[in-house]
FIGUVO-385337 format. One record per residue (C-alpha): residue in one letter; x, y, z; residue number from 0. Coordinates in Angstrom, 2 decimals, padded with zeros to 5 digits. Layout:
aa,X,Y,Z,i
a,X,Y,Z,NUM
...
//
This chain:
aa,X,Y,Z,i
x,010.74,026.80,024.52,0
x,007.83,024.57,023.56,1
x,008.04,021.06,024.43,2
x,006.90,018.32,021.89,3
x,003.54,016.51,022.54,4
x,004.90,013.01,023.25,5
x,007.95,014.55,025.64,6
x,005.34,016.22,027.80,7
x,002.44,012.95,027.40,8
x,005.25,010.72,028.08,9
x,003.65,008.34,031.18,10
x,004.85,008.52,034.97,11
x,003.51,005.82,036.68,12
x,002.12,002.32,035.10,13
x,-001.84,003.15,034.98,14
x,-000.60,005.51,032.55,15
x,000.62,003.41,029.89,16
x,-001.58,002.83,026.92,17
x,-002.33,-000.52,025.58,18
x,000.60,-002.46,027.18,19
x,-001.85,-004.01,030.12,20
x,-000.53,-007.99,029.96,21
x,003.44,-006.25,030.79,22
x,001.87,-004.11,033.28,23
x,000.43,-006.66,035.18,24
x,003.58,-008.94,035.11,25
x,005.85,-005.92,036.20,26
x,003.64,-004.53,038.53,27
x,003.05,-007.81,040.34,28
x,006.90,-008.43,040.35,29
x,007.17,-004.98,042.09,30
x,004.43,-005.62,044.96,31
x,005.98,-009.46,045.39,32
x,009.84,-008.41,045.26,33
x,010.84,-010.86,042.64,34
x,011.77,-008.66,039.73,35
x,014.05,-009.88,037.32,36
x,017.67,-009.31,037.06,37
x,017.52,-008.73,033.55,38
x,014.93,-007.76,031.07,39
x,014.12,-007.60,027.22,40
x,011.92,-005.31,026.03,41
x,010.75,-006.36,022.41,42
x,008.28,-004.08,020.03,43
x,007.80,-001.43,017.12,44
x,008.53,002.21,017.97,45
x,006.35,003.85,020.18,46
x,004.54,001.47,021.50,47
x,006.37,002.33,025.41,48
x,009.44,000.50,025.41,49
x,012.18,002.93,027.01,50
x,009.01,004.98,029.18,51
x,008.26,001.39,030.81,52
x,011.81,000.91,031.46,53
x,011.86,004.09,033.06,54
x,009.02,003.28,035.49,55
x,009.98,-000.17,036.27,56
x,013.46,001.52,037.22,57
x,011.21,004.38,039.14,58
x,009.93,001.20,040.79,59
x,012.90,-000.68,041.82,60
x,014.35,002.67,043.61,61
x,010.87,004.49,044.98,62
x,010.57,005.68,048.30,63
x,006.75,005.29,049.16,64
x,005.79,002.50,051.06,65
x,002.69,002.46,049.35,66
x,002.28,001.94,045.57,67
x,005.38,001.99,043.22,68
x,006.36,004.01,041.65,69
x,004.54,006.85,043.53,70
x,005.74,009.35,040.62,71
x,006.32,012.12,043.83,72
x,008.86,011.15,045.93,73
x,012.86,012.86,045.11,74
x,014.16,009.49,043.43,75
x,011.15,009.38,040.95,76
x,011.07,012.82,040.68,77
x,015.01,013.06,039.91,78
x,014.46,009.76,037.10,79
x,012.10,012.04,035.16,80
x,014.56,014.70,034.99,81
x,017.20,012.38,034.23,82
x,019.65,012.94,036.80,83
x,018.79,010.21,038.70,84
x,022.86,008.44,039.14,85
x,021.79,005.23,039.88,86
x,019.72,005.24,036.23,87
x,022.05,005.23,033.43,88
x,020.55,005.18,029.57,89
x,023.06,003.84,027.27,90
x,022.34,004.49,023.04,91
x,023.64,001.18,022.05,92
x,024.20,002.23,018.41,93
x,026.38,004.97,019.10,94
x,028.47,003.17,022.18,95
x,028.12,-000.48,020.17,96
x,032.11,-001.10,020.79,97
x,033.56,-003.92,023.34,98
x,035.70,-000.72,024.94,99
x,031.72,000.71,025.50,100
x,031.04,-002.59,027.27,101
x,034.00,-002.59,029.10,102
x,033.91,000.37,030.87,103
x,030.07,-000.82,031.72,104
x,031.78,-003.90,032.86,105
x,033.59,-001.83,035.57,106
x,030.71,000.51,036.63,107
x,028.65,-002.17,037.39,108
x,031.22,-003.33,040.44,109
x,030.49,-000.15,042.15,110
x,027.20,-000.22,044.77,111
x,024.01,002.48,044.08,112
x,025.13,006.29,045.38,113
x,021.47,006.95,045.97,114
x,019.02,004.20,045.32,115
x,018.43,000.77,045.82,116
x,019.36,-000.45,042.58,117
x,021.90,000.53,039.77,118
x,019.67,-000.08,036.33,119
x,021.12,-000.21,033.11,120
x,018.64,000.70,030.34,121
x,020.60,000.37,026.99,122
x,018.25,001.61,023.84,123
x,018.20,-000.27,020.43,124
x,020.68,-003.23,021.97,125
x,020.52,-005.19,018.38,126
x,022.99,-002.26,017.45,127
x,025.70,-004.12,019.52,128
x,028.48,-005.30,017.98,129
x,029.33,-009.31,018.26,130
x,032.45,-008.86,020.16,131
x,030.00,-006.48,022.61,132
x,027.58,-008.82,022.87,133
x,030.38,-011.14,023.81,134
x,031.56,-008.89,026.87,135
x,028.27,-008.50,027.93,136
x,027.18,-012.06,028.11,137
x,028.93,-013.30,032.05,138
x,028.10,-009.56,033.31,139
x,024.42,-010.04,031.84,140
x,024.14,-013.30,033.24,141
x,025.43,-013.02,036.27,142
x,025.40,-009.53,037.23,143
x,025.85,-008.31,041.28,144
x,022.56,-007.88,043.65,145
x,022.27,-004.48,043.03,146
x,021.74,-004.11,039.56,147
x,019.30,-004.04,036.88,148
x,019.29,-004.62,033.19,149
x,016.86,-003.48,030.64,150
x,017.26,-004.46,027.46,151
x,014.94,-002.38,024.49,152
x,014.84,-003.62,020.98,153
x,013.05,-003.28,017.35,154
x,014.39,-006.14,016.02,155
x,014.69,-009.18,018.88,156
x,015.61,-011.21,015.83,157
x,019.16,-009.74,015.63,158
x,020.11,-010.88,019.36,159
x,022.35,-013.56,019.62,160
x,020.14,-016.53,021.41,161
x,022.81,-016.47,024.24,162
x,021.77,-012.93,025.33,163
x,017.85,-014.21,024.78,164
x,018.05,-017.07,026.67,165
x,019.41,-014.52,029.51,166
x,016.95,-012.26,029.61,167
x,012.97,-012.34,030.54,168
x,011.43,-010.95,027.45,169
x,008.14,-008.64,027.28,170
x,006.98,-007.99,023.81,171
x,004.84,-005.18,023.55,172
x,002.25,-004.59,021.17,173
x,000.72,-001.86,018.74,174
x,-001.41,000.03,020.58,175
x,-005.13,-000.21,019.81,176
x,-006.35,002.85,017.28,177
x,-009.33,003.01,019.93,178
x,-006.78,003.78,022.47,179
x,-004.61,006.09,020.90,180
x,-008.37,008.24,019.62,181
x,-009.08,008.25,023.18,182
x,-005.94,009.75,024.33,183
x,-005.67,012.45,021.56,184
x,-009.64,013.36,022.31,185
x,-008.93,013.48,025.88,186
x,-005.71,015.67,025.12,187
x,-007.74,018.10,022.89,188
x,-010.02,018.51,025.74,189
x,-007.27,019.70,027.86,190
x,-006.50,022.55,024.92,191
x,-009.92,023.49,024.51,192
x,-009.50,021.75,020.85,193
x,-012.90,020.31,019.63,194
x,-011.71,016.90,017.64,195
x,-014.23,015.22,016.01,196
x,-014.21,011.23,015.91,197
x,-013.64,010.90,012.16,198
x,-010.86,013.18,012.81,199
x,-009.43,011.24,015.62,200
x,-010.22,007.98,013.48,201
x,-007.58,009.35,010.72,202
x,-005.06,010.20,013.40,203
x,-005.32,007.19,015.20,204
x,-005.00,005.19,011.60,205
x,-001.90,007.83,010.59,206
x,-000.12,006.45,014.09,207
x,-000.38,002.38,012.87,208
x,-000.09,001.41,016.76,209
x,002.83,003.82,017.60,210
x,001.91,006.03,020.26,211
x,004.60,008.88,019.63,212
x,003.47,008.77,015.86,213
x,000.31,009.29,016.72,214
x,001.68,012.15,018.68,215
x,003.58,014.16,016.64,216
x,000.84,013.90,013.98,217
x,-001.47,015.07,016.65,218
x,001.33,018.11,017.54,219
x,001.72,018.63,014.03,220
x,-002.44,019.23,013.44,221
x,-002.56,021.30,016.57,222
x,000.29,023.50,015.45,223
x,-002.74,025.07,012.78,224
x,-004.59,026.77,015.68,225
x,-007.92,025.55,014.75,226
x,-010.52,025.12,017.38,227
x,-012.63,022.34,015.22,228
x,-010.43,019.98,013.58,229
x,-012.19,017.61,011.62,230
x,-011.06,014.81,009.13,231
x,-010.98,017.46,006.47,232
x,-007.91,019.79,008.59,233
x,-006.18,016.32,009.37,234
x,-006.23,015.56,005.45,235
x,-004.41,018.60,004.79,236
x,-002.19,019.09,007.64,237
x,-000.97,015.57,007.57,238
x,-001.20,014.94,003.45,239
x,-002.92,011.58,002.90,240
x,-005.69,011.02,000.67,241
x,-009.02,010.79,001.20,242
x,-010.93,007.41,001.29,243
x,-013.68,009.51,-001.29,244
x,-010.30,009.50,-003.32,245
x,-009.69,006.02,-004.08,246
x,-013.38,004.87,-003.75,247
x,-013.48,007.32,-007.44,248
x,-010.04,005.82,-008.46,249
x,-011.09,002.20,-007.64,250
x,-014.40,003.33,-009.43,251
x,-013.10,004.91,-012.47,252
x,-010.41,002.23,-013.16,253
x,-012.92,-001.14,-013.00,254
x,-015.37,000.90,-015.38,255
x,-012.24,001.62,-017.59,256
x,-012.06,005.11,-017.82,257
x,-008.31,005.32,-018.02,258
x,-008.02,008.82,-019.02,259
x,-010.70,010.09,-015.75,260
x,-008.64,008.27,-013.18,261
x,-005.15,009.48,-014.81,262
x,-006.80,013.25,-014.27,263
x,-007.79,012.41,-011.25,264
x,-004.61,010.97,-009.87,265
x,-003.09,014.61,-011.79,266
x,-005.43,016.30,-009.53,267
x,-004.01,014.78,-006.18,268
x,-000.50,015.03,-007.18,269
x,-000.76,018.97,-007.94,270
x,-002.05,019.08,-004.08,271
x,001.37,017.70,-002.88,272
x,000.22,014.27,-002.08,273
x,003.27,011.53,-002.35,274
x,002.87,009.26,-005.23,275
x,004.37,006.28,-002.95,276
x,001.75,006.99,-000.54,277
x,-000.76,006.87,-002.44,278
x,000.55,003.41,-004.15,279
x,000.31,002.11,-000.34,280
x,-002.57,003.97,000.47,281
x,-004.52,002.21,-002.73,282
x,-003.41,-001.31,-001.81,283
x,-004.53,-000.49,001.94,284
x,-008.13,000.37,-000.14,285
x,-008.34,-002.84,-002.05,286
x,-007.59,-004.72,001.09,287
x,-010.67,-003.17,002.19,288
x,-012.76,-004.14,-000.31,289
x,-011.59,-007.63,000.08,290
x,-012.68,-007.91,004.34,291
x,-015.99,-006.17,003.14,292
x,-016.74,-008.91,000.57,293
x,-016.41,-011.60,003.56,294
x,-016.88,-009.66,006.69,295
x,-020.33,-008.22,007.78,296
x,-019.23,-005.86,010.14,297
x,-015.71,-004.52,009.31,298
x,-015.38,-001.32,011.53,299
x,-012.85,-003.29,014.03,300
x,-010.47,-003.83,010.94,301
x,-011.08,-001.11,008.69,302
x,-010.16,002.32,010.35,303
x,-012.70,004.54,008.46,304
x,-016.49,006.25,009.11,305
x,-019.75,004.33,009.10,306
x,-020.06,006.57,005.59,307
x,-017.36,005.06,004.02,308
x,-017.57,001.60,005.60,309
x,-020.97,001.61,003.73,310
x,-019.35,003.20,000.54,311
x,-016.67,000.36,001.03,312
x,-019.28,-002.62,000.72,313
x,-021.39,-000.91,-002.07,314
x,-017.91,-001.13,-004.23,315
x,-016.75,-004.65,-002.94,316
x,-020.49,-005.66,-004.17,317
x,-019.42,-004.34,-007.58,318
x,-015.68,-005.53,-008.19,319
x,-014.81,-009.51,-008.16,320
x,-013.08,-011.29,-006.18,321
x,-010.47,-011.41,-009.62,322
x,-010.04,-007.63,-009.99,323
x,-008.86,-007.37,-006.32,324
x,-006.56,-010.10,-006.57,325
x,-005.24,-008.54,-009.78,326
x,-005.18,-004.84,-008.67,327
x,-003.17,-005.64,-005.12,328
x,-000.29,-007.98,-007.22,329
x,000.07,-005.32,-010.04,330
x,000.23,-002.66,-007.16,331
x,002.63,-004.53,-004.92,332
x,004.98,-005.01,-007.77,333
x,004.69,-001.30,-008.78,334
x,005.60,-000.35,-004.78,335
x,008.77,-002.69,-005.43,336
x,010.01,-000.68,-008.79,337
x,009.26,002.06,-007.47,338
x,011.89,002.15,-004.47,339
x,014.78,002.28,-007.68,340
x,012.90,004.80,-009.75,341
x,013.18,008.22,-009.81,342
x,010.16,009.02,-011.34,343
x,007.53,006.68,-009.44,344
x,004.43,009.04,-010.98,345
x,005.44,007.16,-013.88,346
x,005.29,003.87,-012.53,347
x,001.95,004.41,-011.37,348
x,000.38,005.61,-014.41,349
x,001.34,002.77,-016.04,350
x,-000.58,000.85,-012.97,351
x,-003.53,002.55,-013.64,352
x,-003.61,001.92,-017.26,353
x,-002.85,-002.25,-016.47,354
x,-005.49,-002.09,-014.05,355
x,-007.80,-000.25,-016.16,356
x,-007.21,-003.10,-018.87,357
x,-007.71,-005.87,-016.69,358
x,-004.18,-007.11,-017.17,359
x,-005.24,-007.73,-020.96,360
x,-001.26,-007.64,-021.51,361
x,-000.48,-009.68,-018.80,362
x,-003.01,-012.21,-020.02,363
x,-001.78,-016.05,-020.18,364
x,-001.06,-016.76,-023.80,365
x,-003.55,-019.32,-025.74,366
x,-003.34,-023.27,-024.90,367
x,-001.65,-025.48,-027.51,368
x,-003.26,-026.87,-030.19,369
x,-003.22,-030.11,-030.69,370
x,-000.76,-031.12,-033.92,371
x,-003.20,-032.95,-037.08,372
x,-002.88,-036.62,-037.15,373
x,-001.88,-038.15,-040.39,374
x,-003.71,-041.71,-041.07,375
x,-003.59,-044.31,-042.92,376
x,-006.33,-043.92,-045.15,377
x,-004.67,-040.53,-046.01,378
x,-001.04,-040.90,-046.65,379
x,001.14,-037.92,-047.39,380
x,001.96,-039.36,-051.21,381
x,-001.88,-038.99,-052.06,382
x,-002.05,-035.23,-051.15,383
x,-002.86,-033.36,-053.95,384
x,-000.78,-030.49,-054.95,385
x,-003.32,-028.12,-054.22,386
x,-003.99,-029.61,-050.85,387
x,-000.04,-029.12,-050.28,388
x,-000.58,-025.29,-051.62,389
x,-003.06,-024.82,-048.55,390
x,-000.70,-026.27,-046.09,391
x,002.71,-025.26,-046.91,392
x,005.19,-026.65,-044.39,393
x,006.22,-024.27,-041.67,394
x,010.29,-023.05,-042.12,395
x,012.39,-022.12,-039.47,396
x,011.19,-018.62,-038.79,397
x,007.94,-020.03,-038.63,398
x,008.42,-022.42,-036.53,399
x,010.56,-020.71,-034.41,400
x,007.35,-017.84,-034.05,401
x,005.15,-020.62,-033.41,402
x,007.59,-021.86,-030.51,403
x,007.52,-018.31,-029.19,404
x,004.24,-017.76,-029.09,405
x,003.61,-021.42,-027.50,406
x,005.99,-020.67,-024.41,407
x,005.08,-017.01,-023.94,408
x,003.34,-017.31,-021.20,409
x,005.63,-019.77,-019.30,410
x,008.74,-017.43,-019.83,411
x,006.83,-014.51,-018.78,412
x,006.34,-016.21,-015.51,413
x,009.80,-017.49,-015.10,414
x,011.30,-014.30,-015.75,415
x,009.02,-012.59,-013.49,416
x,010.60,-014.97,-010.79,417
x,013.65,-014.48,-011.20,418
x,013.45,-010.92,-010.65,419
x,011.53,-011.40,-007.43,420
x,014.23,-013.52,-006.58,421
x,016.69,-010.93,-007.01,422
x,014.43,-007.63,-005.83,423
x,016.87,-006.89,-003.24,424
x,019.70,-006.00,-006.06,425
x,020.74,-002.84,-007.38,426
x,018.95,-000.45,-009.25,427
x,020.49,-001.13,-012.86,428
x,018.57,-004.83,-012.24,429
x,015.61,-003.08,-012.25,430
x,016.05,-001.44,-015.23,431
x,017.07,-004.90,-016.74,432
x,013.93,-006.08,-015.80,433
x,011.47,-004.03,-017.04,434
x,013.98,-004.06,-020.98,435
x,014.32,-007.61,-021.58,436
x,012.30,-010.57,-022.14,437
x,013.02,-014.23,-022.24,438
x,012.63,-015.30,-025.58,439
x,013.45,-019.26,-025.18,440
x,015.89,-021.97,-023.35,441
x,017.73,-025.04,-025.24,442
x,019.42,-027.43,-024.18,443
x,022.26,-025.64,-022.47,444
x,021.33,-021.54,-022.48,445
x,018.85,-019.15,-022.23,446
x,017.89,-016.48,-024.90,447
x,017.18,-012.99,-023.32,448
x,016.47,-010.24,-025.78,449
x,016.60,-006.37,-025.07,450
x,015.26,-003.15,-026.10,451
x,018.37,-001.30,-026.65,452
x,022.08,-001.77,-026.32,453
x,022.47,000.21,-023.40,454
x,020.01,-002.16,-021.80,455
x,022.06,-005.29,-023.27,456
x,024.93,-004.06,-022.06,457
x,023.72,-004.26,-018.18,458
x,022.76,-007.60,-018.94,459
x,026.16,-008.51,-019.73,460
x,027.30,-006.88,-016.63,461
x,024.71,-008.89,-014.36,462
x,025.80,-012.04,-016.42,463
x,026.82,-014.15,-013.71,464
x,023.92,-013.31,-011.43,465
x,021.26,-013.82,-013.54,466
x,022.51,-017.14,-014.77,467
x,022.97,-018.14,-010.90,468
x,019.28,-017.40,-010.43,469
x,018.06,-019.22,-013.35,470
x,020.25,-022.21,-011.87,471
x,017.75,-021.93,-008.82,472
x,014.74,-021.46,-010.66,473
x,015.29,-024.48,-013.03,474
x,017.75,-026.81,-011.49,475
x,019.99,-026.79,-014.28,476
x,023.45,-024.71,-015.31,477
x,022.62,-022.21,-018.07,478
x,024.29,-020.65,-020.22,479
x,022.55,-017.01,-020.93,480
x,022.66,-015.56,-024.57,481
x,021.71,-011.84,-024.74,482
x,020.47,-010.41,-028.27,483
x,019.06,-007.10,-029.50,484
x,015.20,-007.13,-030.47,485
x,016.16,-006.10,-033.80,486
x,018.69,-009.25,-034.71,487
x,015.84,-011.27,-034.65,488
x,013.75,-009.15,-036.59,489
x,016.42,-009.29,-039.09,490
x,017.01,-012.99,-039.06,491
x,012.87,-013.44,-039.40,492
x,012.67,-011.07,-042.45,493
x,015.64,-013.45,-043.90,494
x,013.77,-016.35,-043.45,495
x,011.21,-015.04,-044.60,496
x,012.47,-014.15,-047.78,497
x,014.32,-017.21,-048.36,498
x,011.01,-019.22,-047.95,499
x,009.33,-016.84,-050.78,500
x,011.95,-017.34,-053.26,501
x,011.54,-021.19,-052.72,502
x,008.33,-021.24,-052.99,503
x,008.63,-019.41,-056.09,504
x,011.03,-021.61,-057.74,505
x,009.16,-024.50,-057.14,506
x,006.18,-023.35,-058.95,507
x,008.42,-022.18,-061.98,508
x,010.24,-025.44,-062.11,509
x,007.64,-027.64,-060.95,510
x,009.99,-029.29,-058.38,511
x,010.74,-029.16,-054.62,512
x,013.15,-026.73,-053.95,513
x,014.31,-027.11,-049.76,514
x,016.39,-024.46,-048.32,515
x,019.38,-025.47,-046.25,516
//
């Protein structure tokens, strides 16, 4: 049976680990001095060599050479790598989280090593653990007998409870350089007779984001096509991301506004199989690039691309401001957010396209006040002429009520928006409240939220006491919220409207004032 790339790559010894040299110094040093720890936490993102470190240092602790450790050759390193070493025990902390799990650890640890000179205790994702496990653990953790070792390997170091920290000597491990991880996969191409070019290895080593078994498994994945040249092209379409070429044309289309090119273009993509969240990610990752090329010279350490496209990259940056960057990545971002509730994302990202295209025109900020006419003294409102009055009629309610509207646009728009990334982390119905309603206005004690349909006003009434609660935190004061249909104000303007006519007309007829109450 065939045997993955990152079981059979997986290191023996400590010169073997990639990119982790600060923890093998420290642990090697322990080794050679005899002052190893009685209890260790190993902190990091996947693959970067948590659980294969533990596995040395415990090779280490229980080697037979008397020369350097581990020696990788003698029968207890040898019988670790197979895994049935019995003085090594691996414990999956999130399926044996329990206090019973921890209990019966409890007791095994009382018994001496059958075989080796240590009994080592490697337990996997430990932030799994339940609080009443942690709990047990903490007196055997802290003070545990001679002969045995803890290790301690963690995503999320956050989650421990500070008294198993504070226990513990704690290695963080880092992502692995993409330099590193190209050199490995060239030097394990090599070994196949596989000719991989360094674009090619560029695009793997980018794929992997610092995680060594990522970078792996893509590798395995690539391999798995039987090519003897694999270039960046066979990694594009073995693996599925996009092309830099792609969204240097999509970057390019969309600041020249050609909506309808870049939406064919994105068509094109899609028919290929690409993932539309990808390529959402993929696009921000491009922008971001444009943004280190406007104020970095030389870029290649942070952007993991070709000299060809690092030169592409700083043509476009040249071309787009600093504005339509800053614009593109927030109407992205947000897009990336709605899309984790929607079901058609394609969609979502269309309608990015088309904003960006725009240059947020409808996101624009609404126009500044203007100023309200002063009335003097030399011109008192009794000496206005009727025709004067004619050309200014005074404003009634619906009027003034647009005029309000269209005054605190802008402000609403932005409170709104808020609120929602406030709440992001709600269920999907909110987002479907957010992108049907608008705040229309706040009085003294509510808010006025309008919606597109009654099946969106009816989630609003359902979300009621939430989205009151947030615009508590947003403007300090207890509101009450008011939810009306689009179309009920419509009706209420044409009214008003209406009303206004008919006393305008009467007042011509009848030469008097007529005021509507």
């Amino acid at each position: 049976m065939y045997t993955a790339l990152y079981r059979t790559k997986r290191p023996e010894t400590f010169d073997e680990i990639l990119g982790q040299e600060h923890i093998v110094k420290i642990l090697h040093n322990q080794l050679l001095s005899g002052t190893v720890s009685h209890a260790y936490l190993f902190c990091g993102t996947r693959g970067t060599g948590k659980t294969t470190t533990a596995r040395i240092l415990a090779k280490g602790v229980n080697c037979l050479s008397d020369g350097e450790k581990p020696c990788g050759q003698c029968a207890n390193c040898q019988a670790i790598r197979d895994g049935s070493f019995m003085d090594v025990v691996e414990i999956d902390a999130a399926s044996n989280n329990g206090v019973e799990n921890v209990r019966e650890l409890r007791e095994s640890v009382k018994y001496p090593p059958a075989v080796g000179r240590k009994k080592v205790y490697i337990i996997d994702e430990v932030h799994m653990l339940s609080t009443g496990a942690f709990n047990a653990l903490l007196k055997t953790l802290e003070e545990p007998p001679e002969h045995v070792m803890f290790i301690l390997a963690t995503t999320e170091p956050q989650k421990l409870p500070a008294t198993i920290l504070s226990r513990c000597m704690r290695l963080d491990f880092r992502r692995v350089p993409h330099n590193v991880i190209a050199d490995d996969m060239r030097a394990i191409c090599r070994e196949r007779g596989v000719e991989l070019t360094d674009d090619a290895a560029r695009l793997l080593a980018g794929c992997a984001d610092g995680s060594v078994r990522d970078g792996l498994s893509i590798l395995d994945q690539v391999l798995a096509g039987g090519d003897k040249l694999i270039d960046r092209d066979k990694v594009l379409e073995y693996v599925g991301t996009t092309g830099e070429e792609f969204f240097l044309e999509l970057t390019e289309l969309v600041s020249r506004k050609k909506t309808a090119e870049a939406m064919v273009l994105l068509n094109g993509v899609l028919l290929e199989g690409k993932d539309v969240r990808q390529i959402m990610k993929d696009w921000v990752a491009h922008y971001r690039g444009l943004l280190i090329s406007k104020f970095v010279r030389d870029a290649g350490d942070m952007l993991n691309m070709s000299a060809e496209n690092l030169q592409k990259l700083a043509e476009q940056s040249r071309q787009i401001s600093l504005e339509e960057i800053d614009y593109a990545v927030s109407r992205l971002s947000r897009t990336i957010n709605e899309a984790r509730w929607s079901t058609n994302p394609r969609v979502l990202l269309e309608l990015a396209i088309v904003a960006i295209s725009m240059g947020g025109e409808r996101e624009a900020a609404p126009p500044k006040r203007q100023p309200r006419p002063v009335r003097t003294q030399a011109a008192p409102a009794a000496a206005q002429t009727p025709a004067a009055e004619e050309a200014a009629p005074q404003a009634g309610p619906a009027a003034l009520e647009e005029k309000n509207a269209a005054e605190g646009k802008g402000e609403y728009e932005r409170l709104w928006h808020r609120i929602f990334e406030e709440g992001e982390g709600s269920t999907g119905s909110f987002n479907l409240i957010r992108s049907g309603t608008t705040l229309e206005a706040i009085t003294g004690d509510s808010f006025i939220v309008e919606a597109c349909s009654s099946f969106t006003r009816r989630y609003v009434e359902q979300k009621k006491a939430q989205l009151e609660k947030l615009m508590e935190e947003q403007t300090g004061k207890k509101l009450h919220l008011i939810c009306r249909l689009r179309e009920e104000r419509q009706e209420v303007q044409e009214a008003a409207k209406t009303a206004e006519e008919l006393a305008r007309e009467a007042s011509s007829l009848l030469g008097i004032d007529v005021d509507i109450e």
